[in-house]
C-alpha positions in Angstrom: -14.1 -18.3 -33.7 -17.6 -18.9 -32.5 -19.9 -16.0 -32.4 -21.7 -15.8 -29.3 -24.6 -13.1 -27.7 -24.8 -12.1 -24.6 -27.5 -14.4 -23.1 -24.5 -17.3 -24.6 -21.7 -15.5 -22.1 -24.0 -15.4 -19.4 -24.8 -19.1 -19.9 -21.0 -20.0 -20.3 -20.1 -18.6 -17.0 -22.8 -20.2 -15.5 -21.8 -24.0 -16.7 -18.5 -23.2 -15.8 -19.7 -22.6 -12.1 -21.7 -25.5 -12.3 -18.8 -28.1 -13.3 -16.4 -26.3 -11.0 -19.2 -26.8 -7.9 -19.7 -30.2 -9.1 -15.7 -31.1 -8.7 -14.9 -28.9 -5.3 -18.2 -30.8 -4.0 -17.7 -34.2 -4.9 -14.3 -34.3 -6.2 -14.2 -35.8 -10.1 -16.1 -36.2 -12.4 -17.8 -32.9 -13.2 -15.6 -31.8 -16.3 -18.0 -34.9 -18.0 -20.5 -32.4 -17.7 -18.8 -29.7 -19.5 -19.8 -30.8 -23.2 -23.4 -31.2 -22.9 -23.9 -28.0 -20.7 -22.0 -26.1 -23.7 -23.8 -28.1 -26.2 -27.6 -28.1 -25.3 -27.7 -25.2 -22.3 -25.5 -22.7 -23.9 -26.3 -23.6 -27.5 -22.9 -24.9 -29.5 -23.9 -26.5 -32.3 -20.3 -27.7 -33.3 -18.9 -30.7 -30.9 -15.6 -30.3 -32.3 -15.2 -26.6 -31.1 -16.8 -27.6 -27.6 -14.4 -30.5 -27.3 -11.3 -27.9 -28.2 -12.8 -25.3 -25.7 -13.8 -27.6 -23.1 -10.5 -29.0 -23.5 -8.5 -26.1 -22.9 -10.4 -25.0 -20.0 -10.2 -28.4 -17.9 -6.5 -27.9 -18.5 -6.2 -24.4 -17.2 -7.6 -25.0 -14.3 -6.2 -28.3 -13.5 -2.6 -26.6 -13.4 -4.2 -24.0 -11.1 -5.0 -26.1 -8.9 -1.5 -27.8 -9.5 -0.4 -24.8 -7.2 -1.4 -25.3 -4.0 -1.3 -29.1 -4.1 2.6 -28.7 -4.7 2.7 -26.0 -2.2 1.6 -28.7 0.5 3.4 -31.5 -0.9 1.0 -33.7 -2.4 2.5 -34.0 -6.0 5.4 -36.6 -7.0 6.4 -35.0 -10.4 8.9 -38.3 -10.7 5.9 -40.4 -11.2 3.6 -37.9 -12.4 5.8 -37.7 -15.3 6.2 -41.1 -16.0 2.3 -41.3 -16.3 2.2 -38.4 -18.1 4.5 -38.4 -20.9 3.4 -42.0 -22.3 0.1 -40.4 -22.1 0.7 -37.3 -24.6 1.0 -40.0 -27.4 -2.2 -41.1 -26.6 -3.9 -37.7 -26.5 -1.8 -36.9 -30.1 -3.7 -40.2 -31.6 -6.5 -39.9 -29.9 -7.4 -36.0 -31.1 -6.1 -36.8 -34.1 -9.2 -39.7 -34.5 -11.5 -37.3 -32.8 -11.2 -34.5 -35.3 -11.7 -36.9 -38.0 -14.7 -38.7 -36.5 -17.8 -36.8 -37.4 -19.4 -34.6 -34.5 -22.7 -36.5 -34.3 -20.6 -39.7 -33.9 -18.6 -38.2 -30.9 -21.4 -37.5 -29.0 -23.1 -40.8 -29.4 -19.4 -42.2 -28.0 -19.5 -39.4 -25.4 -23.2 -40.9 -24.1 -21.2 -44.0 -23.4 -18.1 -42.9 -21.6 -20.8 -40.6 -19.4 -22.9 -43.8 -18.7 -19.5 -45.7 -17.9 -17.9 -43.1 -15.9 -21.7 -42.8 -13.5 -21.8 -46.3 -13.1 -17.9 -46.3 -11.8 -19.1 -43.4 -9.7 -22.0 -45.1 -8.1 -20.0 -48.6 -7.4 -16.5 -46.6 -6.2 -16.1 -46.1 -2.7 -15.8 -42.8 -1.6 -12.9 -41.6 0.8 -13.0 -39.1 3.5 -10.6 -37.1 4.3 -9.5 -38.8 7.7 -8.8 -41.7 5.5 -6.8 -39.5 2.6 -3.0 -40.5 4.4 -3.9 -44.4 3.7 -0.9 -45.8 1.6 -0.5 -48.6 -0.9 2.0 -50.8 -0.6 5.7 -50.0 -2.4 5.6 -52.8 -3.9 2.7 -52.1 -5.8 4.8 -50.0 -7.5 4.8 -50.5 -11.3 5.8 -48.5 -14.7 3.9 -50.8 -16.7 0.7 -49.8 -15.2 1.9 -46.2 -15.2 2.4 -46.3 -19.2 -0.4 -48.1 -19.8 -3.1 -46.4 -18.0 -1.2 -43.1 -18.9 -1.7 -44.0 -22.8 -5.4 -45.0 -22.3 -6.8 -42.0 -19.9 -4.6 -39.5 -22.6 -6.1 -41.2 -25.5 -9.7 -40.5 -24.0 -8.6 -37.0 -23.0 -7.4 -36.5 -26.6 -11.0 -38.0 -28.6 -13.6 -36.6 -26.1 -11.5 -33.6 -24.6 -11.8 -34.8 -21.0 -10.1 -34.7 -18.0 -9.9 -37.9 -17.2 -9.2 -37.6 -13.1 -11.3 -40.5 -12.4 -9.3 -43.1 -14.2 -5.8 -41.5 -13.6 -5.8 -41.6 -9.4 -6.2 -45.2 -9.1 -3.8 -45.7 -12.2 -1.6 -43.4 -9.5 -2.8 -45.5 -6.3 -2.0 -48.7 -7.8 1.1 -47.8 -10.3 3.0 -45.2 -8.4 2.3 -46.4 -5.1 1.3 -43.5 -4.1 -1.3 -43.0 -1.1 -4.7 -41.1 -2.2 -3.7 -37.5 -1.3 -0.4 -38.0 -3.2 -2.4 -39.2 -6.1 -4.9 -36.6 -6.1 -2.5 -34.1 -6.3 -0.3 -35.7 -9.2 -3.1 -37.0 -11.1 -3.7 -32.5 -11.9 -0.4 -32.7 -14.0 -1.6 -35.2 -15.7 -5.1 -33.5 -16.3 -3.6 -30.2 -17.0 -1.2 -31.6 -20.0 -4.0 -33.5 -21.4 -6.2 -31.0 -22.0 -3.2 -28.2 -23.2 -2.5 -30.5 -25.8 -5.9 -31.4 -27.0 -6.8 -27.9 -27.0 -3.6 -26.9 -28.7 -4.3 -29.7 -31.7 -8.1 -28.6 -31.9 -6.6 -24.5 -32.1 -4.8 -25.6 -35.1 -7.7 -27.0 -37.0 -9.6 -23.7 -35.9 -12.2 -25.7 -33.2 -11.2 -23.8 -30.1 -13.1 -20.7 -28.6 -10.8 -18.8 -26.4 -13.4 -16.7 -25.2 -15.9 -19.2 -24.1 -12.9 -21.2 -22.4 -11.9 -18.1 -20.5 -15.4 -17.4 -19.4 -15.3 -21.6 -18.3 -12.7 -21.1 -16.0 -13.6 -17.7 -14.5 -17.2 -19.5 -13.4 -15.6 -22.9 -12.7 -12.7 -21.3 -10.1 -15.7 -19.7 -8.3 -17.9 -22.6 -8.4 -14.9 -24.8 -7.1 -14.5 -22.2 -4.3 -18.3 -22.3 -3.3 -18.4 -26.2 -3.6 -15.3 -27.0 -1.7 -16.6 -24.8 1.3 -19.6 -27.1 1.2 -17.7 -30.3 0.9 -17.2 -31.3 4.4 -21.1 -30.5 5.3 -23.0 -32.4 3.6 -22.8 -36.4 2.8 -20.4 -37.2 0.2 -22.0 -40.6 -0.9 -25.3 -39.4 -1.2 -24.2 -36.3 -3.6 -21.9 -38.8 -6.1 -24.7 -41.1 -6.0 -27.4 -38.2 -7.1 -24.6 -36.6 -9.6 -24.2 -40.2 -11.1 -27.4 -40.0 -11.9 -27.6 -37.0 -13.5 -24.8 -37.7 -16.1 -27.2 -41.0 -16.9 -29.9 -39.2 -17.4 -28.0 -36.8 -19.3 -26.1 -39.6 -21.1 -29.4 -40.6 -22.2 -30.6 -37.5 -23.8 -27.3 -37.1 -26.0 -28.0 -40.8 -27.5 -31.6 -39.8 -28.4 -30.5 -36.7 -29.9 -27.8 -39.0 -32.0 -28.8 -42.0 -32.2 -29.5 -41.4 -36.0 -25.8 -42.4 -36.2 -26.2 -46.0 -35.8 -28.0 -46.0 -38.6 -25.2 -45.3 -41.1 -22.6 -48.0 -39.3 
């Protein structure tokens, strides 16, 4: 296990807040910032322990929040499955690959998928609530795209230890023919599983911090509290847009700090 001080608890709790007021704010993408903010602002210097610890607290609180989706009916466990069982195999491959790719190398992958997910963030739409009942056609319906997408978001989940939520609802919308709410909702028992079992395979090979993750969800189920509260009052667009940016900029800053490894390809 990771020794940490107290300034480094302090600091956990605090990034925890931060990616959970990111996600009740703008709704995705904030878990992307979970592996820098344990990296560079609370001082990790081993990606593969962050990735396990990160890991397993995405998928904590994902199945809290499992809760009281299913309490208002907005899961489909029949097609949440069917995402999410084709995905496990790619989160078994895809930690396998990430334990055995050298830390310095993950993180000059990770600078990618950040830049990727921002630019997805700044082009998507976003969708208010009065518009969260539209529905997609049943005929869109489709276990191909299910399986498919299930094995590619889990095999990202599995290598970089996200949550993936931005590439599993419209997998949802489009595959399940689900309408956004529905997806939403579904997508967390995808999320949760994901990171369970990347965390799980990391524990074995000892890169997992229980402590740190615990403190990671504490801050991030307040910070998700505080930021949902503030959701409806201020403009949506403008806040992805600005976050977007951030993960750039800090997508940026990772492949400086790496970028040493293209030297050795």
């Amino acid at each position: 296990m990771f020794e940490i001080n107290e300034v480094q608890i302090f600091l956990s709790i605090i990034s925890g807040i931060l990616v959970g007021f990111s996600l009740g704010l703008i709704g995705g993408g904030g878990s992307i910032l979970a592996i820098p903010l344990l990296i560079y602002f609370v001082g990790f210097d081993h990606p593969h322990i962050v990735i396990g610890t990160t890991a397993l607290a995405v998928g904590v609180n994902a199945y809290l929040n499992l809760i009281p989706h299913t309490l208002k009916k907005h899961v489909n466990y029949k097609i949440g499955l069917e995402f999410t069982i084709p995905g496990i195999a790619g989160v078994l491959i895809g930690s396998e690959l990430g334990l055995l790719t050298p830390g310095n190398d993950l993180l000059f992958f990770f600078s990618f998928l950040m830049i990727g997910i921002a630019v997805y963030m700044l082009k998507r739409k976003c969708i208010d609530l009065s518009e969260m009942q539209r529905k997609v056609s049943n005929s869109s319906r489709s276990l191909a795209i299910l399986i498919l997408a299930g094995l590619i978001v889990g095999f990202a989940s599995g290598y970089f230890g996200i949550g993936g939520g931005f590439l599993i609802v419209p997998g949802l919308l489009f595959g399940g023919g689900l309408n956004i709410l529905q997806a939403v909702g579904t997508s967390l028992m995808a999320v949760g599983t994901f990171g369970v079992i990347t965390a799980a395979r990391y524990a074995i090979s000892g890169d997992l911090d229980i402590i740190i993750s615990a403190l990671f969800i504490a801050g991030g189920i307040f910070g998700g509290w505080f930021g949902a509260r503030l959701a409806g009052k201020v403009p949506k667009r403008r806040l992805t847009q600005i976050f977007a940016i951030i993960v750039i900029i800090v997508a940026f800053y990772i492949m400086y700090q790496n970028y040493s490894v293209i030297l050795y390809l």
